[in-house]
C-alpha positions as CSV (number, residue, x, y, z in Angstrom):
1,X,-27.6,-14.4,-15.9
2,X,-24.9,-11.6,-16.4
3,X,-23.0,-11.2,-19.3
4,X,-19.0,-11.4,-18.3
5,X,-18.2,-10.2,-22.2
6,X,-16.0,-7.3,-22.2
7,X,-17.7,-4.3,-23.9
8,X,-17.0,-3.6,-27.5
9,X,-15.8,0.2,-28.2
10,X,-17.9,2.2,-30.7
11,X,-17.6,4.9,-32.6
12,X,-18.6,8.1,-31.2
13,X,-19.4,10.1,-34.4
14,X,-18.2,10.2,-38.1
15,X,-16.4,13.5,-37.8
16,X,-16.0,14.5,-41.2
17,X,-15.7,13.0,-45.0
18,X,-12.4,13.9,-47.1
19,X,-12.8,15.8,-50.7
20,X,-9.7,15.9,-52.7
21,X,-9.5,19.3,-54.5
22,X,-7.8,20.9,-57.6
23,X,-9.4,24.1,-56.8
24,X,-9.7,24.7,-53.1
25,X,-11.0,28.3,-53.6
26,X,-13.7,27.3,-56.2
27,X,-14.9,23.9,-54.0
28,X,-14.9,26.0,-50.7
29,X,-17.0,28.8,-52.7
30,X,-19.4,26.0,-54.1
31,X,-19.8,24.7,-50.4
32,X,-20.4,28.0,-49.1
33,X,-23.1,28.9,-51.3
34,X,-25.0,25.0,-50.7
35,X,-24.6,26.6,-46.8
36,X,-21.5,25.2,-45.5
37,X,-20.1,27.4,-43.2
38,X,-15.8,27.7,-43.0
39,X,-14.8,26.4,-39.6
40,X,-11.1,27.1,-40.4
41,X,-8.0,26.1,-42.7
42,X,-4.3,25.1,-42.8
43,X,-1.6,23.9,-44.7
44,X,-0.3,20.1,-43.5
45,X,2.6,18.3,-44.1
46,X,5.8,16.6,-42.5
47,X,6.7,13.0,-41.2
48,X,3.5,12.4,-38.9
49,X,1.2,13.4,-42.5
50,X,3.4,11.5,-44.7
51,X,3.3,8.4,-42.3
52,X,-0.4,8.8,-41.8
53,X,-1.6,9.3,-45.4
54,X,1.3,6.7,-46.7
55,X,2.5,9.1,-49.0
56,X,6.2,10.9,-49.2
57,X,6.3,14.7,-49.3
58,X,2.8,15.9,-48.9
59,X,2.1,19.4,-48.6
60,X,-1.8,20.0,-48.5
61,X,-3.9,22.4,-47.6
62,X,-7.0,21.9,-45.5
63,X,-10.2,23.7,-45.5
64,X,-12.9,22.3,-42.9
65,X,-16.1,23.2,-43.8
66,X,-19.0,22.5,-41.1
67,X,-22.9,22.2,-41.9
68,X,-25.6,24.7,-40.6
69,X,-26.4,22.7,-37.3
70,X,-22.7,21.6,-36.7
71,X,-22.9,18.0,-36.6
72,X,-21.4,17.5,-40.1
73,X,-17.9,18.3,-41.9
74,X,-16.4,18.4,-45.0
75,X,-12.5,18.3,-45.3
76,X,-11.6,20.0,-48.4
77,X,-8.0,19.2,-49.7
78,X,-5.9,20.7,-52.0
79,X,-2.2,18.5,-52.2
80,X,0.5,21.0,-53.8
81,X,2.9,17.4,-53.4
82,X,2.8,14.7,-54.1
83,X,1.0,16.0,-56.8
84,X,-2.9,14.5,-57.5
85,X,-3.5,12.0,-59.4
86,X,-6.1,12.1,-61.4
87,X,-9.9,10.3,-60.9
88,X,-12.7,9.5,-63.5
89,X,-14.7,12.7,-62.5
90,X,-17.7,11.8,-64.7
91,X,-17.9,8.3,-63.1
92,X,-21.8,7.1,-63.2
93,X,-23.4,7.2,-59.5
94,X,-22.8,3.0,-59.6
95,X,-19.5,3.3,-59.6
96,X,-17.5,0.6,-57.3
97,X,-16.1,2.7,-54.2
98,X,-18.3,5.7,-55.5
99,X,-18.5,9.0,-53.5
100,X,-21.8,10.9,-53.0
101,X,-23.1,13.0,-50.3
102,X,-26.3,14.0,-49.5
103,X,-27.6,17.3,-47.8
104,X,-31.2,18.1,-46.1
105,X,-32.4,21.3,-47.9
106,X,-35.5,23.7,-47.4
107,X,-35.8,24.4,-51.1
108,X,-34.6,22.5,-53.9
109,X,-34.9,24.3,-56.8
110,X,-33.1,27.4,-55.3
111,X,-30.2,25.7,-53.9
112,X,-29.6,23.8,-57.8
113,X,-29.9,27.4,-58.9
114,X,-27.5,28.9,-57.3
115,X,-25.2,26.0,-57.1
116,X,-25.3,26.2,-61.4
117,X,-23.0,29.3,-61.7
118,X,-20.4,27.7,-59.4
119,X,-20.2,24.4,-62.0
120,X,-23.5,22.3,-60.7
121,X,-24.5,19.8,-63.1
122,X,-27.5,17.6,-62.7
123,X,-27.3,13.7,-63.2
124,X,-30.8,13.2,-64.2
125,X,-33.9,15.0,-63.1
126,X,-35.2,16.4,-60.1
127,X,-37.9,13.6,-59.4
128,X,-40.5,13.6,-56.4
129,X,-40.3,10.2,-54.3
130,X,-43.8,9.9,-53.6
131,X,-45.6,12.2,-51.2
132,X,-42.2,12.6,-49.0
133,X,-39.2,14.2,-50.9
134,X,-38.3,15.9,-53.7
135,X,-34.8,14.5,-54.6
136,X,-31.6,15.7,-57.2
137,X,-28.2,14.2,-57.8
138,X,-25.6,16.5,-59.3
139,X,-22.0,17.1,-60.0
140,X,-20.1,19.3,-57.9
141,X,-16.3,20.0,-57.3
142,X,-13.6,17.3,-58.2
143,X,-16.6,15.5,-59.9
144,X,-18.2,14.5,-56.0
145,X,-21.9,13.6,-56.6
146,X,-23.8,15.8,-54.4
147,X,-27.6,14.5,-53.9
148,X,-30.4,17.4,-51.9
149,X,-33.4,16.3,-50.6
150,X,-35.8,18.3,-49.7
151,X,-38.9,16.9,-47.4
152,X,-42.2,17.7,-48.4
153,X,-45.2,18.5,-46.1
């Protein structure tokens, strides 16, 4: 029996999540110290940004920032116009439409460390999920929960 059903086009990768930024310097320093590494930067705006974002006179700019291996990104973006509006940035981690994202780390209790002088907050604890990973949510830039996990054994 053969199947006549045209095939269905699928995604080929998620190429990278969007952060909204008051401070572009300070969120690209905090992602830089968790071990993002800058891929590059520019300023965007015109007709084909307005039309694609469905906003009138944006000016932004862009910093990509790329993960040690390379398969992930972070788009950092700092709108000059229209200008931000403003977000519950100490919304609980249940919050409807919430944002978190999660990083593999070697060691846990130095990345929080070093992550504290660039405005780190942790949610809760740093708990151990039984014998397999010791886990942390916390509060970086524009109030984006940030969760490490780092694998044990």
């Amino acid at each position: 029996m053969t199947d006549t059903a045209p095939a269905r086009s699928a995604i080929r990768r998620m190429d990278n999540i969007a952060i909204v930024v008051n401070d572009l310097a300070a969120a690209k320093a905090f992602y830089t110290e968790l071990g993002l590494e800058l891929e590059g930067e520019a300023t965007v705006e015109g007709g084909e940004v307005d039309r694609l974002v469905g906003l009138e006179g944006v000016r932004s700019d862009i910093a990509m920032m790329r993960t040690p291996d390379g398969h992930g990104r972070l788009e950092l973006t700092k709108y000059h116009s229209p200008s931000i509006l403003d977000g519950d940035q100490r919304a609980p981690a249940n919050t409807l439409g919430g944002h978190r994202v999660m990083f593999a780390v070697d060691d846990l209790d130095d990345v929080v460390e070093r992550l504290r002088p660039h405005g780190a907050e942790l949610l809760g604890e740093v708990v151990q999920y039984g014998d397999s990973y010791r886990l942390c949510y916390l509060r970086g830039p524009a109030g984006v929960l940030v969760a490490l996990a780092e694998q044990l054994g």
